[in-house]
N, C-alpha and C positions, 0 to 999 in steps of 0.2 A: 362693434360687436363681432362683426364678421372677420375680421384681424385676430381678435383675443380668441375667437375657437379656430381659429387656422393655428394658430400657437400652441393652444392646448395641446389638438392634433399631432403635430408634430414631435411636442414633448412623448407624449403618449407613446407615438409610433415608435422614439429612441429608447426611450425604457423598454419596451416591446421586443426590440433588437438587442437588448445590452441581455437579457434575461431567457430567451427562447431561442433556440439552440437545436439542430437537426442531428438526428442518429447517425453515425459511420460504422462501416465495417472495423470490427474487433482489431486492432492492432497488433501485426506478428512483432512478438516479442519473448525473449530469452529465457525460458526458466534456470533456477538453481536447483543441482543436486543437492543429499544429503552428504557432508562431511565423510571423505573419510581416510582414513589413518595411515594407512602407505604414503602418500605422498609429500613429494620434496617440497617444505614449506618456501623456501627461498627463490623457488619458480613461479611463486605466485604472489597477486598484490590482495594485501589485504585492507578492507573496510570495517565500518561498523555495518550493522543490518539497522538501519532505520523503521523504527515503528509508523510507518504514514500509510500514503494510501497510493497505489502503482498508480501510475500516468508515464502517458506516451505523447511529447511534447512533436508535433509533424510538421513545425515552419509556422504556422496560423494556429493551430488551435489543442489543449490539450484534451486528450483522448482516455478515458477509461479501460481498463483491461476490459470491458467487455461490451466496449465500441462504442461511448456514448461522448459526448462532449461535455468535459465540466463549464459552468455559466460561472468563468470568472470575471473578475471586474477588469474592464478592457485596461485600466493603469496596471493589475498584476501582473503582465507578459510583456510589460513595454519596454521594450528593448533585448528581448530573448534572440536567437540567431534564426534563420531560415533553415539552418540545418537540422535535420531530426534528432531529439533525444529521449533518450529512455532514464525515467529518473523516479523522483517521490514525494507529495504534495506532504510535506514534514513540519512538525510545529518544534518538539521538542522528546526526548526521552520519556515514556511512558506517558506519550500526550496523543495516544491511538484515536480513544472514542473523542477527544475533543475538534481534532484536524477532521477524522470522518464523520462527525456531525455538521461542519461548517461547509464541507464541498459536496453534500448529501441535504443541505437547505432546500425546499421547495421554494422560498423567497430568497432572492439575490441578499447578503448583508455586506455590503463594503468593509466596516470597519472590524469584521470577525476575520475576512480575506488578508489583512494587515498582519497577523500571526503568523500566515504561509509562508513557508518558502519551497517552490521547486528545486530540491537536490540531483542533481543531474549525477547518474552512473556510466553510462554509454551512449555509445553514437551508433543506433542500429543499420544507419546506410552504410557504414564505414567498412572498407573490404580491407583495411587495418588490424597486424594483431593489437593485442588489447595492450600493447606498453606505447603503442604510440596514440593508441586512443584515451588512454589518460592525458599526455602530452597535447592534445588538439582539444580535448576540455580544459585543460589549464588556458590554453591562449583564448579561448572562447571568454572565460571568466573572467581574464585579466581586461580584453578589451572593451566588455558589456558594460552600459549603463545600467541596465536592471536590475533594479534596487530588491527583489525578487526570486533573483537566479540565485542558486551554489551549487557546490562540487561539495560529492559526501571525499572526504580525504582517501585518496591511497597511499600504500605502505609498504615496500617491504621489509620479510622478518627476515633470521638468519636462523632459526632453529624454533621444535616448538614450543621448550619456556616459554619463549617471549612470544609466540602462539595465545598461550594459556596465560600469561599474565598480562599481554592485551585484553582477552574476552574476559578475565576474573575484572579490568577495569573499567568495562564496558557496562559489563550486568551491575556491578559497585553503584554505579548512576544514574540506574535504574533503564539502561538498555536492553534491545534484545539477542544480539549476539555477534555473530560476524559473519563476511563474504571473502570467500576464497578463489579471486579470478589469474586465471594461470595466463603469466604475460602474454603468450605467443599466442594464445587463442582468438580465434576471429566468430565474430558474432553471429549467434545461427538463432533463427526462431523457432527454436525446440528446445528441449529440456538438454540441459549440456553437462557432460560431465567435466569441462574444464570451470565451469561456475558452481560454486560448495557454499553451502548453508554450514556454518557452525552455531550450534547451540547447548546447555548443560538438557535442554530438552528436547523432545521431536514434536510436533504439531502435526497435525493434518486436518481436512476439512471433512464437513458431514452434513446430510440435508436434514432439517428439524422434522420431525415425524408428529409429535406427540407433548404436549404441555400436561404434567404429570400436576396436579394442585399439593401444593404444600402445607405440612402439618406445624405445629406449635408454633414456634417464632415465626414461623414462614405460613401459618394459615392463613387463606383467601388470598395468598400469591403464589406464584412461582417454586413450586418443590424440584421440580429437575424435567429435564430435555430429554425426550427418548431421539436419539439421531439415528441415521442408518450413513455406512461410509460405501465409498462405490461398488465395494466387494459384496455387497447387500448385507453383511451384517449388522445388525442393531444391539443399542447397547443404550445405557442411562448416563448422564452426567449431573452432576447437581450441585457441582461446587464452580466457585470463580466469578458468580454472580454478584453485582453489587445492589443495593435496596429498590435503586431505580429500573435494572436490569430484569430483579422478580415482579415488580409489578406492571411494568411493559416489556414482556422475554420476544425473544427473536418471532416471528409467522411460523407459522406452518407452511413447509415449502423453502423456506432459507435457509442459508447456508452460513455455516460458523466453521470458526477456526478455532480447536482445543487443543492443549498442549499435552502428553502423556509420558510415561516414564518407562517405554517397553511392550512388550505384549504377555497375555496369557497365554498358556498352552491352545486355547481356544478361538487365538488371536483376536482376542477382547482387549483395546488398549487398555494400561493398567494404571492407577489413580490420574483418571481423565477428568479435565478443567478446562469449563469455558476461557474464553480469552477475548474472544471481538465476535462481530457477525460481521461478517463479510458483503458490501454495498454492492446490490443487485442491479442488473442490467434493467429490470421494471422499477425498482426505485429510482434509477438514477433518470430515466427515461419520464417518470412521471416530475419528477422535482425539473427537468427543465422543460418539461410541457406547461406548467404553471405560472 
C-alpha cells in the first residue's frame, strides 16, 4: 500500500513539473516596421509573415512576448539547439485562433501540441548581419533531430513585381503578408527600421473599453467593441467577428489586433475589423499556474 502511494506520488509530482511553469522577464526582441516604398528590394531577404503566436526560444524554454513560459510538452523542444531563437509557435495559414487556443490551454493537451511547429526567424544573440544569420539557421535545421523545429524560408527578390507577386501569392493561401529583413542588418531589440511588415492592410492594436449588445441577428450577443488606441482615442469596431467570437467577445481590459484601410481626417482608422485578441501576460500566467 505504501509502495502504490509513493508511485502515485511521484506520478503526481511529474505531471506537476511537466504543466506549471515559472514567469520570466519579457524577452528583448526585434520589432517590424511598416513597409515602405523607397527601398531597394534586392537588399533585403524576404519571408512570409506567419499568422502564429511570437515566442522567444532561450536554449530551455520557450518564452512569450510578454515573459511567460509556454507548458509545452517536454517531447515538443526535443532536440532544439542551446542557441537562442526568435521565431513562431505556427500551425498553418489562417490557422491564428486555433495555434492561440492550443498554447493558451489552461490544461496541458499533448495531442493538439502535435499541430506545432516553432518557425524559427532569427538568432537574437547573434552580433551577425542578418545574411549569415539565415546561413547559421540553415545549418541548425539541417543538423536537428526535432521533429518540431523549422525555418520560415528566405528569399531574395530582384525587383518589386516579384515583390508584389510574392505577397498577391501569399494572401491567394490565405496568408498574411510579408517581411522585409535588409541582409546587412544586425539584430537590435527595438523597433528596426531594417525589419518591414508588408501587407495590402495595416493593423494595430487597442485595449477593449466597452461591449456594446447587439441588435437583430446579433441580439443578446456581441454588437461591436468600443476600443481606445495608445493615442487615447476611441472608436467602435463591429465587424470580423465570427459566431463564437459575439457570444464570448475579448474582456474588458484586452487587447486586440484590427486591421484598417487608412485614417480619417480625425484620425479614426477607417473600415476597422477585428482580426485576433492578442494572449495576455495574465492569461498566459493563469493557464500555467493551473
Amino acid at each position: 500500500m505504501c509502495c502504490r502511494f509513493s508511485l502515485v506520488l511521484i506520478v503526481a509530482c511529474a505531471v506537476l513539473l511537466t504543466t506549471t511553469v515559472s514567469a520570466s522577464e519579457p524577452p528583448s526582441i526585434q520589432l517590424a516596421s511598416k513597409y515602405r516604398n523607397n527601398i531597394q528590394i534586392q537588399d533585403y531577404f524576404v519571408s512570409e509573415k506567419l499568422d502564429g503566436v511570437r515566442a522567444y526560444w532561450d536554449g530551455t524554454h520557450l518564452i512569450s512576448r510578454g515573459g511567460h513560459i509556454f507548458s509545452s510538452p517536454e517531447w515538443f523542444t526535443k532536440g532544439f539547439p542551446k542557441v537562442a531563437l526568435d521565431g513562431e509557435l505556427w500551425i498553418a495559414p489562417n490557422q491564428f485562433d486555433l495555434v492561440s487556443g492550443i498554447v493558451r490551454q489552461k490544461r496541458l493537451n499533448n495531442q493538439r501540441w502535435r499541430q506545432v511547429k516553432f518557425m524559427m526567424f532569427d538568432i537574437p544573440t547573434s552580433t551577425k548581419p542578418f545574411r549569415r544569420r539565415v546561413q547559421r539557421m540553415l545549418q541548425i535545421l539541417q543538423s536537428s533531430t526535432a521533429l518540431h523545429l523549422g525555418m520560415i524560408e528566405q528569399r531574395q527578390l530582384a525587383n518589386k513585381l516579384e515583390l508584389n507577386n510574392a505577397l498577391d501569392s501569399v494572401l491567394a493561401k490565405g496568408g498574411e503578408g510579408l517581411m522585409l529583413h535588409k541582409a546587412d542588418a544586425l539584430y537590435i531589440a527595438a523597433r528596426s527600421k531594417k525589419l518591414l511588415k508588408l501587407k495590402k492592410y495595416q493593423d494595430a492594436e487597442a485595449v477593449v473599453i466597452e461591449h456594446i449588445a447587439g441588435k437583430g441577428k446579433f441580439e443578446n450577443i456581441l454588437g461591436a467593441l468600443v476600443v481606445e488606441l495608445p493615442s487615447g482615442t476611441r472608436f467602435k469596431i463591429g465587424s470580423g467577428f465570427s459566431k463564437a467570437q459575439r457570444e464570448n467577445p475579448p474582456k474588458i481590459g484586452s487587447v486586440i489586433t484590427f486591421k484598417y484601410y487608412g485614417v480619417t481626417q480625425n484620425n479614426i482608422p477607417r473600415f476597422a475589423s477585428f482580426l485576433r485578441e492578442r494572449p495576455s501576460s495574465v492569461e498566459l500566467a493563469n493557464r500555467t499556474s493551473n
